[in-house]
C-alpha atoms as one frame of an Amber mdcrd trajectory, in Angstrom:
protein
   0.000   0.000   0.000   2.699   2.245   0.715   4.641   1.780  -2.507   1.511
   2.323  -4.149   0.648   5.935  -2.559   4.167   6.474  -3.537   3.735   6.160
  -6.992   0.068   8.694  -6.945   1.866  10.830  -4.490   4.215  12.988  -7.471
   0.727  13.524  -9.184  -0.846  15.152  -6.171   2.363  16.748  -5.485   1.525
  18.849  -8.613  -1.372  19.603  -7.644   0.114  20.966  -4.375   2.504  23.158
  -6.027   0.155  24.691  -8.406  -2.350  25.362  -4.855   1.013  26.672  -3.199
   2.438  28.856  -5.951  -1.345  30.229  -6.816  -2.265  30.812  -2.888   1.086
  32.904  -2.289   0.625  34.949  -5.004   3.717  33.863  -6.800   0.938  32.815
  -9.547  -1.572  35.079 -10.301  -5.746  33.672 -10.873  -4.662  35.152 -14.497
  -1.948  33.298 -15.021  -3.734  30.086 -14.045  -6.650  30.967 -16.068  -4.107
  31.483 -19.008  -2.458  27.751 -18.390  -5.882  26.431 -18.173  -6.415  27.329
 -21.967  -3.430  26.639 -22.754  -3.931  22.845 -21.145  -7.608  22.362 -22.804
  -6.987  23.371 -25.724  -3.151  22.783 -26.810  -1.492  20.231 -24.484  -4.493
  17.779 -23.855  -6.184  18.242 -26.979  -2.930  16.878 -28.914  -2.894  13.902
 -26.151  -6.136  12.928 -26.548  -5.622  12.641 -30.381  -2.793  10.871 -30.518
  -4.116   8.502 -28.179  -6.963   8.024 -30.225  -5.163   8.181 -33.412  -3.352
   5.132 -32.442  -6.629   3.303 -31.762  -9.342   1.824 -33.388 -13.086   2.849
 -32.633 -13.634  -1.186 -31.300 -10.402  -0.537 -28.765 -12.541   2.357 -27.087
 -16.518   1.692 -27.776 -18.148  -1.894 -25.728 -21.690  -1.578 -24.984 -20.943
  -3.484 -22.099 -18.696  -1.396 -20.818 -20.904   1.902 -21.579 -23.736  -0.340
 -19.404 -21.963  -0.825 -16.615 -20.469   2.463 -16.272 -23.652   4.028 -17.082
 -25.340   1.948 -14.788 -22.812   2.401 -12.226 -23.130   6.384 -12.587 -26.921
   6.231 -12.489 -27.822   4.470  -9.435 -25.287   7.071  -7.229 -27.033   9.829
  -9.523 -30.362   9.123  -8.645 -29.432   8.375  -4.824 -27.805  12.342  -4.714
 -30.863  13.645  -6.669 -32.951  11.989  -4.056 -30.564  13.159  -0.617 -30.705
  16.899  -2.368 -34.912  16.555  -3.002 -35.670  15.206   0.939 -34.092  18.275
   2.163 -36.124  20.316   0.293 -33.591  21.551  -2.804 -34.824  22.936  -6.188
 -34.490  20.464  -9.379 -31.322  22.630 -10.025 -29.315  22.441  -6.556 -30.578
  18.522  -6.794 -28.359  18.603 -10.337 -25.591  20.321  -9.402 -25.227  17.826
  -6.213 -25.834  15.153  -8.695 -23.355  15.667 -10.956 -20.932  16.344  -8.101
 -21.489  12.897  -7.259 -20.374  10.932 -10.712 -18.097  13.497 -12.475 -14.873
  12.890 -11.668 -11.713  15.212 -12.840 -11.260  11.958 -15.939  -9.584  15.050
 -18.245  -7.263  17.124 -16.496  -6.238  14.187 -13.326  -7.803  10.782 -14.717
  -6.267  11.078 -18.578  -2.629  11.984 -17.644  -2.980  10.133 -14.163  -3.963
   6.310 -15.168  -2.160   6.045 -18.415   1.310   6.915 -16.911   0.431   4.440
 -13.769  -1.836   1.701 -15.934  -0.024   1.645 -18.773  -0.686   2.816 -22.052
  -3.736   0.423 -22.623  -5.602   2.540 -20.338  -6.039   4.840 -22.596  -9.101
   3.541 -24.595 -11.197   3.216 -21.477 -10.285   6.376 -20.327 -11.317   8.125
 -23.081 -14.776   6.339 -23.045 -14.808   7.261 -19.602 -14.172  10.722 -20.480
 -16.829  10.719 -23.711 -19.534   9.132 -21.400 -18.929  11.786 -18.468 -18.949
  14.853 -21.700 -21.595  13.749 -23.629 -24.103  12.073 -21.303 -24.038  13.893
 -17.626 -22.594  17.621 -19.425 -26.040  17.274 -21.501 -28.228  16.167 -18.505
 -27.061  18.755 -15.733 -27.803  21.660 -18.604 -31.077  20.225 -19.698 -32.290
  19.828 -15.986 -31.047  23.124 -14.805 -32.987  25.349 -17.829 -35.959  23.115
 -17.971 -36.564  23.481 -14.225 -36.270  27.675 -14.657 -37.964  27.734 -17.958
 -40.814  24.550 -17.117 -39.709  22.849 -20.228 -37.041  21.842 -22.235 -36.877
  24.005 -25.601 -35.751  22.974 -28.665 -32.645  26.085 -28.030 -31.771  24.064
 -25.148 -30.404  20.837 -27.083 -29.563  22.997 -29.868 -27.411  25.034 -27.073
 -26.165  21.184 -25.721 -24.949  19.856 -29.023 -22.735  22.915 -29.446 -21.525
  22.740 -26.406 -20.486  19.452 -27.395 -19.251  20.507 -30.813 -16.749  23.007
 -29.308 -15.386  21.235 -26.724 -11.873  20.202 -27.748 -11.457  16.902 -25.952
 -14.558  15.571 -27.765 -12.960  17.247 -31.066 -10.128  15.863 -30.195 -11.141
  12.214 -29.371 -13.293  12.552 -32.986 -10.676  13.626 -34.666  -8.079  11.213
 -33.634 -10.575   8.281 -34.179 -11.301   9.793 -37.886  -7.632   9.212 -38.594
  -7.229   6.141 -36.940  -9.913   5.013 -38.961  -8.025   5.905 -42.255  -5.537
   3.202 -41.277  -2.584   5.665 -42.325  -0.058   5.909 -39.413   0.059   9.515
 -38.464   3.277  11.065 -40.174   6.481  10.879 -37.682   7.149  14.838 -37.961
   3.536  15.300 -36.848   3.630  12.297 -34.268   6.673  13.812 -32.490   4.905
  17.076 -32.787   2.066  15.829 -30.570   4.307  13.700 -28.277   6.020  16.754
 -27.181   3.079  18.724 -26.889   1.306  16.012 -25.303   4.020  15.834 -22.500
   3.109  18.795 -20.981  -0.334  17.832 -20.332   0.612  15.987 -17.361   2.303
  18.595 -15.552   0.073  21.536 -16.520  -3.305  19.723 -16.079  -1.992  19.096
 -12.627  -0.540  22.433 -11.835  -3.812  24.307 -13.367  -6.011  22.173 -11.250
  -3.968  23.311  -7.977  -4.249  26.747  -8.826  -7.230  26.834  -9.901  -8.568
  25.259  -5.976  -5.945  27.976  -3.976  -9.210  30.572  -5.482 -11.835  28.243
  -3.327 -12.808  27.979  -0.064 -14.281  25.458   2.097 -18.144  26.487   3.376
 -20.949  24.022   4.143 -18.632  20.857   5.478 -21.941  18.388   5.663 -22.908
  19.177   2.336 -19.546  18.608   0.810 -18.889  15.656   2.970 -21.788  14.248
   1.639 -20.911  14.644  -2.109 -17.523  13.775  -1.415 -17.963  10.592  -0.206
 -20.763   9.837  -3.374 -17.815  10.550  -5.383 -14.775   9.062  -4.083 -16.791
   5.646  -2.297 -20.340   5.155  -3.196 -19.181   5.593  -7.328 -16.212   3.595
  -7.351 -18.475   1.072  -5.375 -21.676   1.422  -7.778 -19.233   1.358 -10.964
 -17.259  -2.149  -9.330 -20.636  -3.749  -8.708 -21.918  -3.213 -12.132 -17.963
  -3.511 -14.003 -17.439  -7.114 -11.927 -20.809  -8.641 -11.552 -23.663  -7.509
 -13.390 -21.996  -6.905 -16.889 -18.954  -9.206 -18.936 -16.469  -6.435 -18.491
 -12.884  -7.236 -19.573 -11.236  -7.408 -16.232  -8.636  -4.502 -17.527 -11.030
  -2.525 -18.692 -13.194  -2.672 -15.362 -10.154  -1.842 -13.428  -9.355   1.308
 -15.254 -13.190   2.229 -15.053 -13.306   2.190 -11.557 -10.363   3.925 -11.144
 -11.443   6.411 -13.080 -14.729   6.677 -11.146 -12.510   6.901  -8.030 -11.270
  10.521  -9.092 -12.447  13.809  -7.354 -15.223  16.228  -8.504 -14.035  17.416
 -11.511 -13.486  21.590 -12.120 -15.874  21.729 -14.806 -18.971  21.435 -12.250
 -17.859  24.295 -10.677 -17.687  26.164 -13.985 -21.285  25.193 -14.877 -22.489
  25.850 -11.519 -20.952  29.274 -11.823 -22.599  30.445 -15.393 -26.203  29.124
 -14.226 -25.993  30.606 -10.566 -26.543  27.057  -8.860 -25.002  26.469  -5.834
 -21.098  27.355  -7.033 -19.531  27.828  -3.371 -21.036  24.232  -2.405 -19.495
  22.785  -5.722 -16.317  24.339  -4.727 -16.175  23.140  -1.495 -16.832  19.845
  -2.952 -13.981  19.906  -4.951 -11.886  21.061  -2.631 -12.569  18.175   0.463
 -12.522  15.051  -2.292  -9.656  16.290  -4.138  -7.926  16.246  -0.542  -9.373
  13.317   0.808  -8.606  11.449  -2.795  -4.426  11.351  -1.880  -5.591   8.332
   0.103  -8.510   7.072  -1.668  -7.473   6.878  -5.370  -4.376   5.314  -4.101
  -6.514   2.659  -2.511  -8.743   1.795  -5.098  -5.765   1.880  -7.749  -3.733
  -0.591  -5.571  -6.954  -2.803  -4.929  -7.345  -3.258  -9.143  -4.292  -3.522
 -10.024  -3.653  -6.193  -8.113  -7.048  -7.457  -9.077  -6.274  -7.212 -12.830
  -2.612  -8.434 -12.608  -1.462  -5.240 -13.521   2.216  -4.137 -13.136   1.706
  -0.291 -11.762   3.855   2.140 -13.780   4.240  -0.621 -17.077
């Protein structure tokens, strides 16, 4: 266990120094803001594709594995929505809360995190982790929230959904890569390198940006956030195991990476959404504050526990 929290520990330690460097003042909320773009779209973007470029469509997509993560998701969905509706919160806070309790950080912590530690093979249920978590739960929290102000869902709403989708440049990315890969053509070795390079500092910025970008929160309703926290980092790993392991044929590999993946924190982007609709954005942040502290132990734990399940060599 204790070679194992060594071996998360340099990834949180990132995340550290970006919280350090931003609190002190050394790094300005500007100058994370700046990385931030600079991670999304540059340094991750080229990742993802070249992950994807170098896979086929059948190395990502299982409908078993979409089930059970689905599945997985839904039932600690639907037990948050409920928590959030007996104490009396609007359809909107109950979404928020929600989608605190399933959406992990895959992009910035999960992507960079699990392939260096799972191996390269990770990377196709990763990214399906990361397509599910985009294009299913991004769609549902923004549907919820304006239908519950506006009594219905409008045809502007999807519209406003399937752009979202359109100009997000992971799911570009992921597209794009797969579009190649599907081609069959190697991608040229100038360009490859290209990407590799650019790629590499993924890892480090994600990690950094997401540091900085929690030294700008602060911690305010504990039970709440307590609550969520331990949806995210226990109950969904748990939910996501259950359905991975025993209720659908999930490749053993890919099951492990899954739950790891659903062992990650709340991821940033809940925040951001809570922000621009007015929901609830000081409990989201508080949220992501408490699991992505309490998660130095947890993720470690659940990453030992399959690996060892899956015969897999930590690091290879």
């Amino acid at each position: 266990m204790v070679e194992i929290f060594l071996k998360t520990l340099p990834f949180f330690a990132l995340i550290a120094l970006g919280f350090q460097a931003c609190r002190t003042g050394f790094f300005t909320a500007e100058a994370a803001a700046y990385l931030t773009k600079f991670v999304f779209y540059f340094a991750l973007s080229a990742m993802l594709f070249r992950f994807a470029a170098n896979l086929s469509l059948a190395e990502i997509f299982d409908w078993w594995f979409v089930a059970a993560y689905l599945w997985g998701c839904f039932v600690v969905y639907l037990l948050a929505t409920a928590v959030a509706m007996l104490h009396r919160r609007p359809v909107a806070e109950a979404a928020v809360e929600a989608q605190c309790a399933v959406i992990g950080n895959t992009g910035f912590l999960g992507v960079p995190m699990l392939v260096v530690l799972l191996g390269e093979a990770a990377a196709g249920p990763v990214l399906m982790v990361l397509t599910l978590d985009l294009v299913v739960f991004s769609s549902l929290i923004v549907i919820l929230v304006t239908g519950s102000r506006e009594g219905r869902v409008r045809l502007s709403t999807l519209k406003t959904v399937g752009l979202g989708l359109l100009k997000n440049p992971m799911i570009v990315s992921i597209v794009l890569g797969l579009a190649w890969s599907s081609t069959g053509w190697d991608v040229p070795g100038p360009i490859n390198e290209f990407l590799a390079i650019l790629g590499a500092a993924a890892t480090p910025g994600a990690l950094f940006a997401i540091g900085a970008s929690l030294a700008g929160k602060s911690a305010e309703r504990m039970s709440v956030a307590g609550w969520l926290s331990f949806c995210k980092l226990v109950l969904h790993p748990a939910a996501v195991a259950l359905a991975a392991l025993v209720l659908f044929p999930v490749d053993i590999f890919d099951a492990a990476v899954m739950i790891a993946a659903a062992s990650l924190p709340v991821a940033g982007n809940v925040y951001i959404l809570a922000q621009h609709y007015g929901v609830a954005p000081q409990r989201v942040s508080t949220a992501i504050l408490v699991s992505t502290a309490i998660s130095i132990l947890t993720v470690s734990v659940i990453i030992g526990w399959v690996s060892q399940m899956a015969g897999i060599t930590l690091g290879g």
